[in-house]
N, CA, C and O atoms as a CHARMM CRD file, in Angstrom:
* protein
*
  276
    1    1 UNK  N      6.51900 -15.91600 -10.88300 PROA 1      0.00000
    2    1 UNK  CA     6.88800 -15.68200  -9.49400 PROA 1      0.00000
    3    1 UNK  C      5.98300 -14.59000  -8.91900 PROA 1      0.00000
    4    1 UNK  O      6.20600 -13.52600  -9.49700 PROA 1      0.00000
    5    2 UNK  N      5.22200 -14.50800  -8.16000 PROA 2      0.00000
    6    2 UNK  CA     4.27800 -13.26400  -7.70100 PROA 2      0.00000
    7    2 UNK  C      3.10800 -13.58300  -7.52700 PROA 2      0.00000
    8    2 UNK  O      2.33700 -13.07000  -6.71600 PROA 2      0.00000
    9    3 UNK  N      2.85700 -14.55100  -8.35700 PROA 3      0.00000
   10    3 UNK  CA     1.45700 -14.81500  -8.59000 PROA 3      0.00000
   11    3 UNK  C      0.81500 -15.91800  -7.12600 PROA 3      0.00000
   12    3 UNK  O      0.85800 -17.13900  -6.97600 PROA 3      0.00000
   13    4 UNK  N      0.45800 -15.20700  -6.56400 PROA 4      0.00000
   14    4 UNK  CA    -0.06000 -16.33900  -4.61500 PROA 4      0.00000
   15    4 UNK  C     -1.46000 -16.73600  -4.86600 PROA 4      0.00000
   16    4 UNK  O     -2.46400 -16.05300  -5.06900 PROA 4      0.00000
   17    5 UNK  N     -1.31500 -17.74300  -4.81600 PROA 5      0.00000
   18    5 UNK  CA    -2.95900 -18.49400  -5.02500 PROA 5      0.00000
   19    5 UNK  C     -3.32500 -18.48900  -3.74900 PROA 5      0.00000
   20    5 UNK  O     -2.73500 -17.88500  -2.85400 PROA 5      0.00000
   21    6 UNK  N     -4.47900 -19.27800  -3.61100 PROA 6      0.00000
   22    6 UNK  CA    -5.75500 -19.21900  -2.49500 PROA 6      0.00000
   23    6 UNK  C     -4.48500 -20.15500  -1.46900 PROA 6      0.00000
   24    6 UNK  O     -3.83300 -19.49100  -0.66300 PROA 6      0.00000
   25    7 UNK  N     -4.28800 -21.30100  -1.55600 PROA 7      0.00000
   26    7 UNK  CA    -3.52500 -22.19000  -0.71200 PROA 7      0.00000
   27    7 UNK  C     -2.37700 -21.50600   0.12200 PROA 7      0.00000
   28    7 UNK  O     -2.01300 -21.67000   1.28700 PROA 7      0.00000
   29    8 UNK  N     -1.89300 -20.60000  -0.98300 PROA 8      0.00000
   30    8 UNK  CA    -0.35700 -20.14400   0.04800 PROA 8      0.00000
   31    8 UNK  C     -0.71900 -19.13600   0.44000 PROA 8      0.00000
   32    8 UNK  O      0.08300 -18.67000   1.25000 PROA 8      0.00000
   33    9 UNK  N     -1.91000 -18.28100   0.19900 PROA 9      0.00000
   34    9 UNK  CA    -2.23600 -17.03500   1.18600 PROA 9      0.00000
   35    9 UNK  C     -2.94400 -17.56600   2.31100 PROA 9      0.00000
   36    9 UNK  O     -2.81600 -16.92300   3.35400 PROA 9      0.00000
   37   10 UNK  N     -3.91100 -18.94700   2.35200 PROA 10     0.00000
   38   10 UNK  CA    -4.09400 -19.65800   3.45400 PROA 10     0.00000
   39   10 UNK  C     -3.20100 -20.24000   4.47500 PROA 10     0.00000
   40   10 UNK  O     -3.45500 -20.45100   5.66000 PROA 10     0.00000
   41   11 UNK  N     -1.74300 -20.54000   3.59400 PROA 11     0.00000
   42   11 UNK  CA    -0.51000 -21.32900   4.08000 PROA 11     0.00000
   43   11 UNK  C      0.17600 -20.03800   5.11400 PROA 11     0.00000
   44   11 UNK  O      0.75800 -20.40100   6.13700 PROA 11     0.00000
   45   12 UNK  N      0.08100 -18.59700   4.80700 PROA 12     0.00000
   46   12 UNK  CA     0.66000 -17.62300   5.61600 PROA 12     0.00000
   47   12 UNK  C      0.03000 -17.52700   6.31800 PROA 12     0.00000
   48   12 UNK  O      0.45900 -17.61600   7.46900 PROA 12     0.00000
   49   13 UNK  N     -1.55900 -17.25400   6.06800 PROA 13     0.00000
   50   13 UNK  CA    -2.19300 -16.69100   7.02200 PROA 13     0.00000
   51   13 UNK  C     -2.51300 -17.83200   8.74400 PROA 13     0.00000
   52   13 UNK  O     -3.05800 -17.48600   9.79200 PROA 13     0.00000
   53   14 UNK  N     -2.04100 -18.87000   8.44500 PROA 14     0.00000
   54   14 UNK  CA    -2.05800 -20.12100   9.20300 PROA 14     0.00000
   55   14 UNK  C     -1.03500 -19.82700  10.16300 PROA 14     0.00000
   56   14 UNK  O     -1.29600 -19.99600  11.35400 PROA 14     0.00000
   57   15 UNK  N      0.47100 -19.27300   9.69600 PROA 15     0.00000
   58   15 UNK  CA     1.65300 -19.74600   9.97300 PROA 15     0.00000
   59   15 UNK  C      1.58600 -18.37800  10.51500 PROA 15     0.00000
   60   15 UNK  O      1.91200 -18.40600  11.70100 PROA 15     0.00000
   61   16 UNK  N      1.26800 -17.10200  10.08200 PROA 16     0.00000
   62   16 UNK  CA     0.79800 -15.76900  10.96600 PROA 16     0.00000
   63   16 UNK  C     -0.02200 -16.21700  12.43900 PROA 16     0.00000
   64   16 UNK  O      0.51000 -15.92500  13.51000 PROA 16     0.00000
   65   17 UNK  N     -1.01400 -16.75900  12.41900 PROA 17     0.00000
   66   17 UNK  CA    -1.60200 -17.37600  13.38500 PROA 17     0.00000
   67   17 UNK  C     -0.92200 -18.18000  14.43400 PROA 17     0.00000
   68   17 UNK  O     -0.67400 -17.86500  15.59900 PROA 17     0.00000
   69   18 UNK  N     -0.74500 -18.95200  13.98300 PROA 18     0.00000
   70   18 UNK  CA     0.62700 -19.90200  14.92300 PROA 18     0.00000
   71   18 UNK  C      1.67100 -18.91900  15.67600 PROA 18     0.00000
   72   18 UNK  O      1.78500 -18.98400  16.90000 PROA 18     0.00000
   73   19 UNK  N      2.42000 -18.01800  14.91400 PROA 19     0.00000
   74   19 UNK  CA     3.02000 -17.44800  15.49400 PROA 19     0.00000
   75   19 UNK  C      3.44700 -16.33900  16.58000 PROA 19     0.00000
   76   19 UNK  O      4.35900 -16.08100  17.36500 PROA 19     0.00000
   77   20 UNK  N      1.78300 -15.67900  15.97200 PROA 20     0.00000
   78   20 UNK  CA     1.73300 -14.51600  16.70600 PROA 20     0.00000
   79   20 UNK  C      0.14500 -14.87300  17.91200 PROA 20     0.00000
   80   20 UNK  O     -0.28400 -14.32600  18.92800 PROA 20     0.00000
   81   21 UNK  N     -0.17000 -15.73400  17.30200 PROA 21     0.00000
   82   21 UNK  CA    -2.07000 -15.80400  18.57800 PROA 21     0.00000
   83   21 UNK  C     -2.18600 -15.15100  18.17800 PROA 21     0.00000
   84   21 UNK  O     -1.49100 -14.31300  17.60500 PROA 21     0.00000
   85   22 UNK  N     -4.12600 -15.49300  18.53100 PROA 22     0.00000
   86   22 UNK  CA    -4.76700 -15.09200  18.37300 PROA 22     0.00000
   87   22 UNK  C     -5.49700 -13.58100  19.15300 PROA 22     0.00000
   88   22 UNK  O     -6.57600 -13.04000  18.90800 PROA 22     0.00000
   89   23 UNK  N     -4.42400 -13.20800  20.15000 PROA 23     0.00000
   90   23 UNK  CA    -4.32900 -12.13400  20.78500 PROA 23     0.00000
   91   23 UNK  C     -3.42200 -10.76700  20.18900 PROA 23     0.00000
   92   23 UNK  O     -3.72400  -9.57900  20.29900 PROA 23     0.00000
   93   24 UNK  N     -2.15500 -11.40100  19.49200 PROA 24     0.00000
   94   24 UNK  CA    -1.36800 -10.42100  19.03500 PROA 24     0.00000
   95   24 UNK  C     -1.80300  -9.19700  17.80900 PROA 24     0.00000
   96   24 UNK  O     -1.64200  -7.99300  17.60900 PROA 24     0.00000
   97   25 UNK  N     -2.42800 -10.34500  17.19300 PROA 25     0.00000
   98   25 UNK  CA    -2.83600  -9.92200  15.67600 PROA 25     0.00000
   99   25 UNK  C     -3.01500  -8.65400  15.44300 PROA 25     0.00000
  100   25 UNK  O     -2.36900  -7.97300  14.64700 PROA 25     0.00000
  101   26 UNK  N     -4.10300  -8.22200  16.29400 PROA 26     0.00000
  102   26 UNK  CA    -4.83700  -6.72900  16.45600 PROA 26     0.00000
  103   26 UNK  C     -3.87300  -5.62400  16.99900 PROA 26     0.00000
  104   26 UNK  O     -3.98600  -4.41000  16.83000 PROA 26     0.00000
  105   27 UNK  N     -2.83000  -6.34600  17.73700 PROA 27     0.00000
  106   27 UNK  CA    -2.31900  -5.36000  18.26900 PROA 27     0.00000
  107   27 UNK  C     -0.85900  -5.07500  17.49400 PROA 27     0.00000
  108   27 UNK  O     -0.10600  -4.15700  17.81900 PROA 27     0.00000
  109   28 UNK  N     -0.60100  -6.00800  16.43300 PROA 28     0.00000
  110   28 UNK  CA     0.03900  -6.39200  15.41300 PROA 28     0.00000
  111   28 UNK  C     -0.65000  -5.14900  14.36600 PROA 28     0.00000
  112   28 UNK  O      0.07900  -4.19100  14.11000 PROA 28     0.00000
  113   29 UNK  N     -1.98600  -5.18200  13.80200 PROA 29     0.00000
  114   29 UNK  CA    -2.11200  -4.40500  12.71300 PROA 29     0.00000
  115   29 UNK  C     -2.44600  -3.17900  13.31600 PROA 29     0.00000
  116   29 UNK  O     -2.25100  -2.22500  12.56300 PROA 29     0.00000
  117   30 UNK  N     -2.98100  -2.83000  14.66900 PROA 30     0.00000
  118   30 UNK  CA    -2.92800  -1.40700  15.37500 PROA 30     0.00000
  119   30 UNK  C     -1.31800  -0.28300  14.63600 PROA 30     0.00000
  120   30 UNK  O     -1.09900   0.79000  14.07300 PROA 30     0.00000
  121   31 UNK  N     -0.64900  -1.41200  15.13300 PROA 31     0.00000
  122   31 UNK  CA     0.68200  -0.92800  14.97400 PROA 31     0.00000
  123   31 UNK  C      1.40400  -0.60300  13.47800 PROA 31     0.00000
  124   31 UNK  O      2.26500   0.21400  13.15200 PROA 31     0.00000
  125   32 UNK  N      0.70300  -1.55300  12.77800 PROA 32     0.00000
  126   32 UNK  CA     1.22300  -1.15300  11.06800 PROA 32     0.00000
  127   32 UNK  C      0.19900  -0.34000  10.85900 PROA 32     0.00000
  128   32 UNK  O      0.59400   0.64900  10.24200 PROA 32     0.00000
  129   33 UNK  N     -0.89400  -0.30100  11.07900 PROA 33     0.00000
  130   33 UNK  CA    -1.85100   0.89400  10.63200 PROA 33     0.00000
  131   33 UNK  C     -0.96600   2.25000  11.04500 PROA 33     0.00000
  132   33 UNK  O     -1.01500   3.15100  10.20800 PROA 33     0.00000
  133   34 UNK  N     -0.34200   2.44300  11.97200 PROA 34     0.00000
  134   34 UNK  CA     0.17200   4.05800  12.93500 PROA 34     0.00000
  135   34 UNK  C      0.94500   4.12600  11.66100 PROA 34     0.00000
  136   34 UNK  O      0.78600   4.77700  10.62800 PROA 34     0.00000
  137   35 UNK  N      2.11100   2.98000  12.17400 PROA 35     0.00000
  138   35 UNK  CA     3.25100   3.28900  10.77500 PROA 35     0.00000
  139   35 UNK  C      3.04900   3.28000   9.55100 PROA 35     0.00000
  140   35 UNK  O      3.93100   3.90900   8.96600 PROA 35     0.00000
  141   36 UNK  N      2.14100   2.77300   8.75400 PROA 36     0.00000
  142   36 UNK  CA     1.43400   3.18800   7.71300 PROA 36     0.00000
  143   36 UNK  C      0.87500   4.87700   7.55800 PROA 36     0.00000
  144   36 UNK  O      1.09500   5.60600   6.59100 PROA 36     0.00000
  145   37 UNK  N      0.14100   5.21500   8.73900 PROA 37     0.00000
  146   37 UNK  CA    -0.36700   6.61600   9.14400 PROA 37     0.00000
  147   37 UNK  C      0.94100   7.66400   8.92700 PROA 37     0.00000
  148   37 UNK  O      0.94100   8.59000   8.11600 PROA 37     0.00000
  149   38 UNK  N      2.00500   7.32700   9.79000 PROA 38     0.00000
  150   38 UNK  CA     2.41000   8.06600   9.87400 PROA 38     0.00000
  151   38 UNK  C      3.70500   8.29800   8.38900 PROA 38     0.00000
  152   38 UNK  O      4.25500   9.28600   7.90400 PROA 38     0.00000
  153   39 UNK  N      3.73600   7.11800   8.15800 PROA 39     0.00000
  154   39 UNK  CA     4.73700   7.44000   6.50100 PROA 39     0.00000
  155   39 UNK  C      4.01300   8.13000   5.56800 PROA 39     0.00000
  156   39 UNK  O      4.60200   8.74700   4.68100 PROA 39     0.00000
  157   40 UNK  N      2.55100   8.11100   5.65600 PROA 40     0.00000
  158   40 UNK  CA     1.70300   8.98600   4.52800 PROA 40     0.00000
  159   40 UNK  C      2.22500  10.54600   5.23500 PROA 40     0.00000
  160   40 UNK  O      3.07000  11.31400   4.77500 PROA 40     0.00000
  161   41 UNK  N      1.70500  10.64200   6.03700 PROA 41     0.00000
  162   41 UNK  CA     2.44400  12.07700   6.96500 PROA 41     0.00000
  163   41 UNK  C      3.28500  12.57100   6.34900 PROA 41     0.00000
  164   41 UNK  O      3.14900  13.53300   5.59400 PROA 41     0.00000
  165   42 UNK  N      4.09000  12.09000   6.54200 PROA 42     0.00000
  166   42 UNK  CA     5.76200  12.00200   6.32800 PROA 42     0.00000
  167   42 UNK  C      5.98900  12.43500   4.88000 PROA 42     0.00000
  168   42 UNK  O      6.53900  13.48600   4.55300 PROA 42     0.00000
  169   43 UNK  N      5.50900  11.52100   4.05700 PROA 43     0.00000
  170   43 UNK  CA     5.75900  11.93400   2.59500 PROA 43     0.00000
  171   43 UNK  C      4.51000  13.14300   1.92500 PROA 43     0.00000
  172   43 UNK  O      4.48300  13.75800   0.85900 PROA 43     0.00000
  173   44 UNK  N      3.77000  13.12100   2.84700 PROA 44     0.00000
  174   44 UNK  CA     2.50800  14.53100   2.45500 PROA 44     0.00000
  175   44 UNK  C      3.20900  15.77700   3.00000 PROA 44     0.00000
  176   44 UNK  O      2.85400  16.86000   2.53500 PROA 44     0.00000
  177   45 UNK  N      4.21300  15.74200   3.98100 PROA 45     0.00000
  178   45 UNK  CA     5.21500  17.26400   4.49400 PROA 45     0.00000
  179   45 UNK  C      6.22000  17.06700   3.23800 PROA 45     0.00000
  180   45 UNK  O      6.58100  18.10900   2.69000 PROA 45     0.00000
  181   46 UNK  N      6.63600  16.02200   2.79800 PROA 46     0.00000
  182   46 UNK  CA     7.76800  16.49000   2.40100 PROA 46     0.00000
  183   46 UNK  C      7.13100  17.01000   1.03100 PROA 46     0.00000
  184   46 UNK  O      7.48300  18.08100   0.53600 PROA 46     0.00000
  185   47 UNK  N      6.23500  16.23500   0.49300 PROA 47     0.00000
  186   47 UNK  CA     6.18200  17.04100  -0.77000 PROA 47     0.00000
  187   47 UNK  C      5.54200  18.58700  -0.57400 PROA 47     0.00000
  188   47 UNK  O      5.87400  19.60200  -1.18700 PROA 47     0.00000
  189   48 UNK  N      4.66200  18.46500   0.32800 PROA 48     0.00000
  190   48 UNK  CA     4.48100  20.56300   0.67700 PROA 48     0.00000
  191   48 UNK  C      5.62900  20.77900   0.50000 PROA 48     0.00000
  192   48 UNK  O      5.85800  21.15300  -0.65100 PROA 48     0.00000
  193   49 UNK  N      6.76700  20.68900   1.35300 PROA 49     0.00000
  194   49 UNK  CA     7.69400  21.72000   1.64400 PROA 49     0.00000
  195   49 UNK  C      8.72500  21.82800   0.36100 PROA 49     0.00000
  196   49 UNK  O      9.46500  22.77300   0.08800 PROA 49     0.00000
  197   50 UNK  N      8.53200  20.39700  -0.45100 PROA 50     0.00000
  198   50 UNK  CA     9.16800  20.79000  -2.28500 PROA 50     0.00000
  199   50 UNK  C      8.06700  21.86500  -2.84600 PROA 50     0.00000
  200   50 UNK  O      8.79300  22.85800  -2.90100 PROA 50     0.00000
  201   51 UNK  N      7.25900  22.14400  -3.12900 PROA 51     0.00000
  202   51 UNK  CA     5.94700  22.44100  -4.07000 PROA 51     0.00000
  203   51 UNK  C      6.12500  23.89100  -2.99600 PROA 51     0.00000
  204   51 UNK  O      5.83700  24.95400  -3.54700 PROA 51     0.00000
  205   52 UNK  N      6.47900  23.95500  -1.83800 PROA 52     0.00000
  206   52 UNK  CA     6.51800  25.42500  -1.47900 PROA 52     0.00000
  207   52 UNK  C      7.90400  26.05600  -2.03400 PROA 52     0.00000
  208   52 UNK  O      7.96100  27.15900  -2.57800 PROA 52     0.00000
  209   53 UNK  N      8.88000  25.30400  -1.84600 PROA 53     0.00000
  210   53 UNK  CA    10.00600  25.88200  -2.17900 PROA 53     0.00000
  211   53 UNK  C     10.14300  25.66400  -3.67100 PROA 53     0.00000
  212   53 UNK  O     11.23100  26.05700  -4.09200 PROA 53     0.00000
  213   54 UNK  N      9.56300  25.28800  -4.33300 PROA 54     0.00000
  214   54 UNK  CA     9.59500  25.54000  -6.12600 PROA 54     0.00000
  215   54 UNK  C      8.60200  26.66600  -5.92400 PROA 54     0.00000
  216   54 UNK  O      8.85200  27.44600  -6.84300 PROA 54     0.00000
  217   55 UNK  N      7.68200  27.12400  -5.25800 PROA 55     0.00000
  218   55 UNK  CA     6.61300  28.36200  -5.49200 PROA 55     0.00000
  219   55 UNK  C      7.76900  29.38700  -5.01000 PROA 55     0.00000
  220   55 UNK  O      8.41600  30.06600  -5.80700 PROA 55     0.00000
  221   56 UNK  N      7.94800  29.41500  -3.60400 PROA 56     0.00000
  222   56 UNK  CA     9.01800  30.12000  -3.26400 PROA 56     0.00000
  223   56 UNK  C     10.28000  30.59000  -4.23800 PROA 56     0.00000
  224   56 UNK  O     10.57500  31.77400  -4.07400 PROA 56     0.00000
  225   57 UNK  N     11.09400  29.86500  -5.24100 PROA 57     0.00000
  226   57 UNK  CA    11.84300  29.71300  -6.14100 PROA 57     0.00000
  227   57 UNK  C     11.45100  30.51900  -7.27100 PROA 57     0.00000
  228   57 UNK  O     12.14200  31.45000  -7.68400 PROA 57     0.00000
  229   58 UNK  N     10.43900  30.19800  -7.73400 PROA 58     0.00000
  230   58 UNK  CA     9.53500  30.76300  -8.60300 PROA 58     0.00000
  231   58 UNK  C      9.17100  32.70100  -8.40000 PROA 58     0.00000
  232   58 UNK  O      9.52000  33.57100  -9.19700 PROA 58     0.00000
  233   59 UNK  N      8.51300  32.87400  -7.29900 PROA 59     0.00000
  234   59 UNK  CA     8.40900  34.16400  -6.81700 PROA 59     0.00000
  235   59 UNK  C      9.79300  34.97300  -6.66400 PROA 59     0.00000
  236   59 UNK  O      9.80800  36.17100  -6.94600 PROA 59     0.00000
  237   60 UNK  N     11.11900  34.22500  -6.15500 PROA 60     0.00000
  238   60 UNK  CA    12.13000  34.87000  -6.42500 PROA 60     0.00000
  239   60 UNK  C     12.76800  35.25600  -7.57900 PROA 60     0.00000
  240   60 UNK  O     13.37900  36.29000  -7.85100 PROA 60     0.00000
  241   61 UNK  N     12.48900  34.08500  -8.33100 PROA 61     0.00000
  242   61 UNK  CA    13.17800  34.64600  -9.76500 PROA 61     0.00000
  243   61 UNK  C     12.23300  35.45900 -10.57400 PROA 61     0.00000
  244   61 UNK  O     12.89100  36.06800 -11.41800 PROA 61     0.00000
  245   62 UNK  N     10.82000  35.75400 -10.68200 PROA 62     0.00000
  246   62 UNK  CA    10.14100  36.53500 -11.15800 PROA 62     0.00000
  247   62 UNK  C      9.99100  38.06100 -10.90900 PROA 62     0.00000
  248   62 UNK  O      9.55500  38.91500 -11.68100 PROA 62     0.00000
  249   63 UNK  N     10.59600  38.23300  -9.26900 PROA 63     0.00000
  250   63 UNK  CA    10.87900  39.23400  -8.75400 PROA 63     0.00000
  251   63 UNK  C     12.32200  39.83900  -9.49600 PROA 63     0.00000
  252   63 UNK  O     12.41800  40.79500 -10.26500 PROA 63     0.00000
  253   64 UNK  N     13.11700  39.16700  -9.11600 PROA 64     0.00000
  254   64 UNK  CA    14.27700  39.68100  -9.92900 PROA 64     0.00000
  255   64 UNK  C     14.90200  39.82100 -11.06600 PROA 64     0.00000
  256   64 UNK  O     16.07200  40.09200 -11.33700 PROA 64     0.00000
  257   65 UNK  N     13.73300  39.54500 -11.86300 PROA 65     0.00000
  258   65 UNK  CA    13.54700  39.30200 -13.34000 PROA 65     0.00000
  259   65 UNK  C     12.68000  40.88200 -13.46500 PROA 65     0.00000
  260   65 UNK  O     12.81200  41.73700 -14.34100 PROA 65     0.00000
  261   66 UNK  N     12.01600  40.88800 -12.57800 PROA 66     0.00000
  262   66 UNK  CA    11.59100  42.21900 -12.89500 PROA 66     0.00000
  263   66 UNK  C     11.70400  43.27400 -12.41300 PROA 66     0.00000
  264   66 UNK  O     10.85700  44.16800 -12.42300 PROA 66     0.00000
  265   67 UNK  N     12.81000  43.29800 -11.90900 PROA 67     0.00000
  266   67 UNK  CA    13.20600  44.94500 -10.81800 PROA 67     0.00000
  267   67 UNK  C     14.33900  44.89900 -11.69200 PROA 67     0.00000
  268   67 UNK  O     14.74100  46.04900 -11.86900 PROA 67     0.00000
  269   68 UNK  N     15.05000  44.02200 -12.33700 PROA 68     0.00000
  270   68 UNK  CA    16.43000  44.62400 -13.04000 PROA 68     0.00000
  271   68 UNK  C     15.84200  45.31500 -14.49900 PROA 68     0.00000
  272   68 UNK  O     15.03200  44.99100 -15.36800 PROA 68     0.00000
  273   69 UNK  N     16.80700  46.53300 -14.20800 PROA 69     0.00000
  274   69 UNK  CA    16.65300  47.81500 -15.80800 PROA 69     0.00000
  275   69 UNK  C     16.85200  46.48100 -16.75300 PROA 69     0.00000
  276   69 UNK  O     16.85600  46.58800 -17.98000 PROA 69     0.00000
């Protein structure tokens, strides 16, 4: 199951065509390119703001690891 030969990626790309014209297309992958753009975004903040707050985490407990007698 997974495996798409030459015929049925021709068979979509046909039935993509049909559906959307030959006008939409571009303005079709304009649009998954942004949202593509912008989920990389998205998951490139969130992991900063983990990797800051484990550094952050880190600096706190080293601090208070070393001011207590």
């Amino acid at each position: 199951m997974g495996n798409l030969g030459f015929q049925e990626i021709l068979l979509i790309a046909v039935v993509v065509l049909v559906l959307f014209g030959g006008r939409k297309i571009p303005e079709f992958m304009k649009g998954l390119g942004k949202g593509i753009r912008e989920f990389n975004d998205a998951k490139n903040n969130v992991k900063k703001e983990l990797e800051d707050g484990m550094n952050e985490k880190d600096n706190v407990s080293t601090t208070t690891t070393t001011t207590q007698p």
